[in-house]
SEGU-429946 format. One record per residue: z, y, x of N, C-alpha, C, O in turn; residue number from 1; residue in one letter. Coordinates in steps of 0.1 Angstrom, whole numbers, plus 2048, in hexadecimal, padded with zeros to 3 digits. Last residue first. Layout:
// SEGU-429946
NODE  n.c3  n.c2  n.c1  ca.c3  ca.c2  ca.c1  c.c3  c.c2  c.c1  o.c3  o.c2  o.c1  resi  resn
NODE     Z     Y     X      Z      Y      X     Z     Y     X     Z     Y     X   NUM     a
...
// end
This chain:
// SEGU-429946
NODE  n.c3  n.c2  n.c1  ca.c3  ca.c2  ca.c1  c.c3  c.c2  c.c1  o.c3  o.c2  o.c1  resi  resn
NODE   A29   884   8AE    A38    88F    8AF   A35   894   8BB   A3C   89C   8C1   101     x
NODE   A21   86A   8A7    A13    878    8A7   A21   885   8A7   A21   88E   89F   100     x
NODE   A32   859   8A6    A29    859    8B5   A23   864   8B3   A1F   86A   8BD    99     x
NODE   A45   85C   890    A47    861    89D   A3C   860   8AD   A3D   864   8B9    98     x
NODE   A37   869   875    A37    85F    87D   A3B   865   88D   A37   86F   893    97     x
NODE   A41   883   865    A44    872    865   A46   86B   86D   A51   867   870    96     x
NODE   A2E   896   872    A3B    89A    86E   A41   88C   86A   A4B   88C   871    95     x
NODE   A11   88B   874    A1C    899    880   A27   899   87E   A2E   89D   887    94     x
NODE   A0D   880   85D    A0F    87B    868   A17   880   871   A22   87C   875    93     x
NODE   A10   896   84C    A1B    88D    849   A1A   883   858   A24   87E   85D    92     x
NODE   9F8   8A7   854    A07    8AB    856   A10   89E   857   A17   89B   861    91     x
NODE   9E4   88F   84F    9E6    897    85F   9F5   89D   85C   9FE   897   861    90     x
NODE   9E4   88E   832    9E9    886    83F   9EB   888   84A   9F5   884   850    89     x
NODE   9E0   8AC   82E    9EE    8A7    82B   9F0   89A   835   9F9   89A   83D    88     x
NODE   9C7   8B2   83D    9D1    8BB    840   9DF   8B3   83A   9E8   8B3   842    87     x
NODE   9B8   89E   826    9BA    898    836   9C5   8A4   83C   9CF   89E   840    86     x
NODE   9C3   8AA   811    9C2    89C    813   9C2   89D   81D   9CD   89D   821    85     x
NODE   9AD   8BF   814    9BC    8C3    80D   9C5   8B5   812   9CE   8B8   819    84     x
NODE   993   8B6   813    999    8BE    81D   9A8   8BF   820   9AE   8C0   82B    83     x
NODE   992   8AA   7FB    993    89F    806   998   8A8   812   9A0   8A4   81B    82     x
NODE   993   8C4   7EC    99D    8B9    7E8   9A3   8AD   7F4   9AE   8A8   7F6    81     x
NODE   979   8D2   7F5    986    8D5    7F6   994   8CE   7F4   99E   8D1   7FA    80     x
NODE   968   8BF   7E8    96A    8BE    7FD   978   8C6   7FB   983   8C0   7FF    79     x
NODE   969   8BE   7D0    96D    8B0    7D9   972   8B4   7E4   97C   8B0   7EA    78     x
NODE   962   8DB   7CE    971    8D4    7C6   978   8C5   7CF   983   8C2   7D3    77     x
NODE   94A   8D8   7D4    951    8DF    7DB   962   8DB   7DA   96B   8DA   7E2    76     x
NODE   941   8C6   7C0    93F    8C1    7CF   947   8CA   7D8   94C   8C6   7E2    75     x
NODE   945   8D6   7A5    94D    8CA    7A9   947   8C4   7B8   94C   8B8   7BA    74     x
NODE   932   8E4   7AF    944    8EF    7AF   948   8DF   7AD   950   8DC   7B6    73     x
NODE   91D   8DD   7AA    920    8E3    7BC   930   8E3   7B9   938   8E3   7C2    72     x
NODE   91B   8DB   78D    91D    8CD    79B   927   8D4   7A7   932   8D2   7AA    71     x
NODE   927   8F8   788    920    8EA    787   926   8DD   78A   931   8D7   78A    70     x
NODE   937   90F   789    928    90A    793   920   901   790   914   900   793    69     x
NODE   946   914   773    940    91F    779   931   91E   782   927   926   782    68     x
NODE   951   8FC   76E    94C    904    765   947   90F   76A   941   915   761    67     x
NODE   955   8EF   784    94F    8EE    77E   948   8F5   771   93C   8F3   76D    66     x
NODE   96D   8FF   789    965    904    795   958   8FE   790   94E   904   793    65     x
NODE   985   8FF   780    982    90A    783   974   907   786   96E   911   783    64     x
NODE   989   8E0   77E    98A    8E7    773   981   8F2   775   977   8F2   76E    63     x
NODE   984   8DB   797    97A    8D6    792   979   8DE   780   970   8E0   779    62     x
NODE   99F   8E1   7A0    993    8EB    7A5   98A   8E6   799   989   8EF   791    61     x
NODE   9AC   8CF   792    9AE    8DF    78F   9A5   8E7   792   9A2   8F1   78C    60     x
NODE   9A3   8B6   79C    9A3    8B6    793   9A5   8C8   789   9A1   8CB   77E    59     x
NODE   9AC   8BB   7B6    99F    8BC    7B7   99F   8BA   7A8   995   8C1   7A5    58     x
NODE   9C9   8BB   7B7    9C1    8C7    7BF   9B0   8C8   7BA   9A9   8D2   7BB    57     x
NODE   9CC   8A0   7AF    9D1    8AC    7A8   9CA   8BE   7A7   9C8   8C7   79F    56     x
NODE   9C3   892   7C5    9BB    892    7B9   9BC   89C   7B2   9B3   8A3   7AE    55     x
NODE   9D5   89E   7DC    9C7    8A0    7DD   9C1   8A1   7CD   9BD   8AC   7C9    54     x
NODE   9EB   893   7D2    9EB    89F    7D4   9DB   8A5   7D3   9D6   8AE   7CB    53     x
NODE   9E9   878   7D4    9E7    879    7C8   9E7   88E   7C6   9E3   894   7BC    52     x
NODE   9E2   878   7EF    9D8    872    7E8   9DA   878   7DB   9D0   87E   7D5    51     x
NODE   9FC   87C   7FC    9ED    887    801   9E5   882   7F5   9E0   88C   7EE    50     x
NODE   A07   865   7F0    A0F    874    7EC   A01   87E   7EF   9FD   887   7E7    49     x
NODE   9FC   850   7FB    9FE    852    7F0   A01   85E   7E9   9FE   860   7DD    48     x
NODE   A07   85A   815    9FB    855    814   9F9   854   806   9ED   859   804    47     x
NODE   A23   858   812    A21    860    814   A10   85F   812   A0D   868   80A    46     x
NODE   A27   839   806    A2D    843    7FE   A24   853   801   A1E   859   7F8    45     x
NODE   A25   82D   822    A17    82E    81A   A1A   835   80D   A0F   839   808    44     x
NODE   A32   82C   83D    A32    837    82F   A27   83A   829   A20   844   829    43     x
NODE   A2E   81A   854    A36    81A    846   A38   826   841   A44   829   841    42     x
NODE   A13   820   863    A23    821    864   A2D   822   859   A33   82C   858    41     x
NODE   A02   80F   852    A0C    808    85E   A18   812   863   A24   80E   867    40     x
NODE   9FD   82C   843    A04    81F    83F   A0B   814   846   A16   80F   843    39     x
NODE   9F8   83A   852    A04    83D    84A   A0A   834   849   A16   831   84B    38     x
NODE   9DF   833   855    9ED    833    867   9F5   835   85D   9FF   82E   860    37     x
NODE   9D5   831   843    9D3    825    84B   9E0   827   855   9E7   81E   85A    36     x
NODE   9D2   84E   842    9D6    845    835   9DA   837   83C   9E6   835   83B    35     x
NODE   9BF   853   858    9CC    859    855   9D3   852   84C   9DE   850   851    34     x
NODE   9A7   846   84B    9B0    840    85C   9C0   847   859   9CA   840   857    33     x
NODE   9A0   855   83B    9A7    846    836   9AD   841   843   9B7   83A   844    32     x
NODE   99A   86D   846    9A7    870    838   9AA   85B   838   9B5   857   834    31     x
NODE   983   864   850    990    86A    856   99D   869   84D   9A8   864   850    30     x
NODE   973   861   83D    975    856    846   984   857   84F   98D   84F   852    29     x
NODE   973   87B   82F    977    86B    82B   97D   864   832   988   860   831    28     x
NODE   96B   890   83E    976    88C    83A   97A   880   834   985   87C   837    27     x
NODE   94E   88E   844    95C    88F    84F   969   88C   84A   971   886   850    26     x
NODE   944   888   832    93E    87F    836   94C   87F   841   953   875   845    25     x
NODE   949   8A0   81F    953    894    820   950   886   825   954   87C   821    24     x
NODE   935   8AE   822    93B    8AE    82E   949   8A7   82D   952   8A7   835    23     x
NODE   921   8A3   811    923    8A1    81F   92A   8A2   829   92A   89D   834    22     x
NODE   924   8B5   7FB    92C    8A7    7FB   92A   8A1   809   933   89A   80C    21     x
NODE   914   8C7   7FE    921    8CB    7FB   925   8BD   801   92A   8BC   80C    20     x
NODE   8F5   8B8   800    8FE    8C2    80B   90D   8C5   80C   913   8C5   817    19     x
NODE   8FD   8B2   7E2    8FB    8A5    7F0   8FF   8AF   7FC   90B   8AF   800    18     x
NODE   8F9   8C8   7D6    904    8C3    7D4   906   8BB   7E3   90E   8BE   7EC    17     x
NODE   8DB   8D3   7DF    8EB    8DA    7E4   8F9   8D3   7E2   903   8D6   7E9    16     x
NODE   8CB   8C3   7D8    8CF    8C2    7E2   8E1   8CA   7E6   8EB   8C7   7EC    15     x
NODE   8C5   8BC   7BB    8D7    8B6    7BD   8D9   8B9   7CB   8E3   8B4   7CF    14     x
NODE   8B4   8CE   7B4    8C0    8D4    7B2   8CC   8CB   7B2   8D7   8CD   7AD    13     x
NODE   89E   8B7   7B9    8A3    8C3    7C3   8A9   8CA   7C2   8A9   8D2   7CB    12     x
NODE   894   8A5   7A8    8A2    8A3    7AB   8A7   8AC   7BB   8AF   8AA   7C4    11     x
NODE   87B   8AA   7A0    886    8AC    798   898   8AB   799   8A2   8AE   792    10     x
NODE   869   8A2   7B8    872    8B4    7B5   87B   8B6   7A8   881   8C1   7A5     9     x
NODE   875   884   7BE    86E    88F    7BA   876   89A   7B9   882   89C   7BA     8     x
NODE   881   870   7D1    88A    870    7C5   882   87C   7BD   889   87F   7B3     7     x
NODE   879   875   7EF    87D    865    7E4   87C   869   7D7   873   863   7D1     6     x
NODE   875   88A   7F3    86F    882    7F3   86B   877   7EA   862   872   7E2     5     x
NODE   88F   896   7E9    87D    89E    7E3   879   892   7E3   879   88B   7D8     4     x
NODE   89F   88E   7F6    8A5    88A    7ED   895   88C   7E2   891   887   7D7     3     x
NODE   894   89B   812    891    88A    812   894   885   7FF   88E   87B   7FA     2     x
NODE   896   8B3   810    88A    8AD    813   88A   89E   80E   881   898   809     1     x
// end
């Protein structure tokens, strides 16, 4: 509704991407706190390790998934990538840092 509003009915096959991409409204913010504790707790190696893992993850999907969907398949490619990312900080926290033990 709102992207109609603003932006005309020519820009109502980007709703579904924006929908996709929303839900790294949850993961971002989160995925950088996690990044943030890695790092004061000294293993920003590890926080660097979820990151570059992530890109790799989403640069493969994006292979697969672009050519098939579009956009959507690269918005789906992101969220799965940032998903991928926050499950690695969360581990490496659980497993590194001794306060999340």
């Amino acid at each position: 509704f709102v992207v109609v509003t603003i932006f005309g009915s020519s820009f109502a096959p980007s709703i579904p991407v924006l929908q996709i991409f929303g839900m790294n409204l949850l993961f971002s913010p989160l995925g950088y706190l996690l990044s943030q504790l890695l790092i004061v707790a000294g293993q920003p190696r590890l926080a660097v390790r979820a990151f570059a893992l992530a890109v790799i993850l989403n640069v493969l999907l994006n292979y697969q998934l672009i050519s098939r969907y579009g956009a959507v398949g690269a918005a789906i490619a992101t969220c799965i990538a940032q998903a991928y990312q926050l499950g690695l900080l969360y581990h490496f926290l659980r497993s590194k840092v001794s306060v999340f033990q």
